[in-house]
Kinemage of the C-alpha trace (Angstrom):
@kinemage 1
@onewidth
@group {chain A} dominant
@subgroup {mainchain}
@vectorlist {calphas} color= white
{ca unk a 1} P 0.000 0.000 0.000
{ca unk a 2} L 1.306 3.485 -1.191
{ca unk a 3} L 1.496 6.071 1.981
{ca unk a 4} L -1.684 8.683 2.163
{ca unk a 5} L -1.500 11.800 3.443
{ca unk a 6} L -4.631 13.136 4.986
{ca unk a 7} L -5.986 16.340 6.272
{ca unk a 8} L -9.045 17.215 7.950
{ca unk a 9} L -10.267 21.179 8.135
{ca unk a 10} L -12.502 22.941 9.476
{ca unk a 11} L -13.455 26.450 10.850
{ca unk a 12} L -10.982 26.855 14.259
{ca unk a 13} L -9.542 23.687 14.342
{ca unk a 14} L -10.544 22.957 17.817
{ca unk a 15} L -14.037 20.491 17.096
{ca unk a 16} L -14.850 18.558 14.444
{ca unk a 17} L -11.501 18.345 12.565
{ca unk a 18} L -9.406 17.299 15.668
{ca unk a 19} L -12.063 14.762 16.218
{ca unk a 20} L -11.743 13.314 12.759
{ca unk a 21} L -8.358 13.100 12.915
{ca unk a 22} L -8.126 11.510 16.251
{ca unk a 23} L -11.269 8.300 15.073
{ca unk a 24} L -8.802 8.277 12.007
{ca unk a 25} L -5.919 7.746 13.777
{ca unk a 26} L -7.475 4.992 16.067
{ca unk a 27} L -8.991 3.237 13.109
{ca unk a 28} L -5.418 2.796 11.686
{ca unk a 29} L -4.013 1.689 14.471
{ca unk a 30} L -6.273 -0.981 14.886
{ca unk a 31} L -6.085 -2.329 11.485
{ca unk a 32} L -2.254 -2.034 11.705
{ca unk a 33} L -2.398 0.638 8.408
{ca unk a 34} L -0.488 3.429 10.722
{ca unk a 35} L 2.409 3.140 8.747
{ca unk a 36} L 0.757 3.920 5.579
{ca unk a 37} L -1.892 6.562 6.738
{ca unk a 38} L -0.423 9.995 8.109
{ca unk a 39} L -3.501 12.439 9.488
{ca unk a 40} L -3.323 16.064 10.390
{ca unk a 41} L -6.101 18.762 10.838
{ca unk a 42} L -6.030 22.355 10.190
{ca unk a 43} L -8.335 25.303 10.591
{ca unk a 44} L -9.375 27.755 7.550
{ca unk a 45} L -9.345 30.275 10.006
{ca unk a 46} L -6.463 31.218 12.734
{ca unk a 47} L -9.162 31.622 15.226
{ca unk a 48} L -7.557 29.400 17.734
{ca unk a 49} L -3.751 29.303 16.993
{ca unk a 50} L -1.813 26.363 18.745
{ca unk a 51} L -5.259 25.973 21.345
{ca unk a 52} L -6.183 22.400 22.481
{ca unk a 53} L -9.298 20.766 21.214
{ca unk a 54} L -12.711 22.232 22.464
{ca unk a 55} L -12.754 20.176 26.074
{ca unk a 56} L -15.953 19.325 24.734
{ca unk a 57} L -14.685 17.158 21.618
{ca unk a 58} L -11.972 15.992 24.192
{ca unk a 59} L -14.501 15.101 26.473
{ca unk a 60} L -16.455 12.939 23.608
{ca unk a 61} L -13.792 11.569 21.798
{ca unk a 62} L -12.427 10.715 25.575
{ca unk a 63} L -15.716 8.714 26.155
{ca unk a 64} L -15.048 6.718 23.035
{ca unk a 65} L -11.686 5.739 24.183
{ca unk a 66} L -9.928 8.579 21.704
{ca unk a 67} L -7.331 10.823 23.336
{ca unk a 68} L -7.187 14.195 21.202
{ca unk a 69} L -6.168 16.544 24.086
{ca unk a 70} L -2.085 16.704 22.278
{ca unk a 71} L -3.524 17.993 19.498
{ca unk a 72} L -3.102 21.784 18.789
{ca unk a 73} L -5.028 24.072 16.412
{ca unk a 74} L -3.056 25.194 13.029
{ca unk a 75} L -4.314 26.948 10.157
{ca unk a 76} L -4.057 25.576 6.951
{ca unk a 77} L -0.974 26.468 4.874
{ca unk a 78} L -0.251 26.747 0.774
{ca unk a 79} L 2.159 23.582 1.456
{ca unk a 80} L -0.708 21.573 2.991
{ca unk a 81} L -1.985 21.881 -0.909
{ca unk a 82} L 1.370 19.978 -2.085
{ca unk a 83} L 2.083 17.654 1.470
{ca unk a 84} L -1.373 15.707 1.642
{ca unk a 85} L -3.106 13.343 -0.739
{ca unk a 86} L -6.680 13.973 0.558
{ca unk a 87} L -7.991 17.289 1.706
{ca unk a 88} L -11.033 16.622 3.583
{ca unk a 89} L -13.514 19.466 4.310
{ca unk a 90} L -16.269 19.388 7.148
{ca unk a 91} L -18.545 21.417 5.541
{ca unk a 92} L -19.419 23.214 2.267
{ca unk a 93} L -18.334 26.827 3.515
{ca unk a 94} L -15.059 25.161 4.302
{ca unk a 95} L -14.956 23.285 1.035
{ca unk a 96} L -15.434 26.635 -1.057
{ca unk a 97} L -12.668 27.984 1.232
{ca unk a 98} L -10.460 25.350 0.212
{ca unk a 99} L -11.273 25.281 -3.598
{ca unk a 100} L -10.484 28.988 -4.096
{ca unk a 101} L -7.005 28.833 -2.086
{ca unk a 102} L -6.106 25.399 -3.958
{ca unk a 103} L -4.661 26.584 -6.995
{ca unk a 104} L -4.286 23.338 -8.701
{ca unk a 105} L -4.927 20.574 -6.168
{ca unk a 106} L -8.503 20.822 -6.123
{ca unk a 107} L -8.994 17.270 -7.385
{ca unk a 108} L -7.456 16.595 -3.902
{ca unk a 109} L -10.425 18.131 -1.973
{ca unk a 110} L -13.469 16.373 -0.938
{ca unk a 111} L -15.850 16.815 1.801
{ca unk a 112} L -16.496 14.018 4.943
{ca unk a 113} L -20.358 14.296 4.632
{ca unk a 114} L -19.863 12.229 1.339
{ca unk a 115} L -19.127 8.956 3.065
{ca unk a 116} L -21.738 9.304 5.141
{ca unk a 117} L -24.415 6.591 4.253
{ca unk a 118} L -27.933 9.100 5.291
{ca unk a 119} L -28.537 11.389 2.883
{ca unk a 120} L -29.602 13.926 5.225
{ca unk a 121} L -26.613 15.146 6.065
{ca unk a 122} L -24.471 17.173 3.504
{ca unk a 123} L -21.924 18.249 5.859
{ca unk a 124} L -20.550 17.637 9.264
{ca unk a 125} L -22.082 20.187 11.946
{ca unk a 126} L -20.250 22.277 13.727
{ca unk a 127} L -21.468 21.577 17.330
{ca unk a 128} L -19.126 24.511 18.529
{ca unk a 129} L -22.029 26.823 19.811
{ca unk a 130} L -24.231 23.990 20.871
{ca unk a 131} L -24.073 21.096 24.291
{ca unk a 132} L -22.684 17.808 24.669
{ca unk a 133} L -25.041 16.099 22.457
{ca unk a 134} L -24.492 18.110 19.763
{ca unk a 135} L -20.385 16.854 19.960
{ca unk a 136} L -22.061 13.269 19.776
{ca unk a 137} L -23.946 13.606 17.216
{ca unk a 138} L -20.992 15.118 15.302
{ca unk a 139} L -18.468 12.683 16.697
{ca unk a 140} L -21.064 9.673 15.350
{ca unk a 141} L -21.054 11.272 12.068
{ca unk a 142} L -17.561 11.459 11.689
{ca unk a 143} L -17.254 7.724 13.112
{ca unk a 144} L -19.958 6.308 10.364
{ca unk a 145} L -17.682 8.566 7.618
{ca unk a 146} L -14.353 7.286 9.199
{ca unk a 147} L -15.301 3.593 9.192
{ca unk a 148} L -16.057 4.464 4.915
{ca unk a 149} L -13.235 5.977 4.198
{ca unk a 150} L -10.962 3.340 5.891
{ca unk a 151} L -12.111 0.894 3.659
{ca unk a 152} L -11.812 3.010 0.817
{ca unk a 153} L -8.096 3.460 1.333
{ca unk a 154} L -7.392 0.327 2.345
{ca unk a 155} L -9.015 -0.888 -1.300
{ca unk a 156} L -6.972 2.280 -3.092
């Protein structure tokens, strides 16, 4: 298997990317792939520079047996564009964001929601301004996508 490159992003970098990148992480571990999958998250915005995870996400992703709390918020950089495979997008503000600064890797940008099997959802909320259940719903979300997209790459 070729190495992938992966980058979540979304608004601050402190909710829903850190949680995708922290189910990714654990997924790859346990299917021994963490040699072959590197996964990073960035913000759009530099709303949170270097800032832990929301204690909220940590708190969720805790209860699931994911440990996010090392993380720190970055913003996206033009290199990102060149150093990842897959750019990964949480929703479609964020994926407009991402298109426009791409230049020509926008082939490499796609957005989460896609591998999500209900059609209801078109993008992964941000649960930022809401409570606790609103981090689990968004932390199941990003699960059911994760679980996808694992199989995808392993397939690739």
């Amino acid at each position: 298997m070729k190495k992938v490159n992966i980058l979540f992003v979304c608004l601050g970098n402190i909710c829903r990317s850190p949680m995708a990148e922290g189910v990714l992480n654990s997924l790859i571990k346990e299917v021994k792939h963490d040699n072959y999958i590197e996964v990073d998250s960035a913000a759009t915005h530099n709303y949170h520079s270097n800032a832990p995870p929301d204690k909220r996400a940590c708190f969720v992703a805790s209860s699931h047996g994911i440990d996010i709390t090392k993380q720190r918020s970055r913003q996206i950089t033009d290199d990102d564009f060149a150093k990842f495979d897959l750019i990964f997008s949480m929703d479609e503000s964020i994926h407009k964001n991402l298109l426009r600064r791409s230049k020509r890797s926008d082939y490499k940008i796609k957005q989460l929601a896609d591998y999500i099997k209900e059609l209801d959802y078109s993008s992964i909320p941000d649960p930022y301004y809401g409570d606790l259940n609103d981090f689990e719903n968004t932390f199941s979300l990003i699960k059911e996508a994760m679980n996808i997209l694992l199989i995808d790459l392993i397939n690739k």
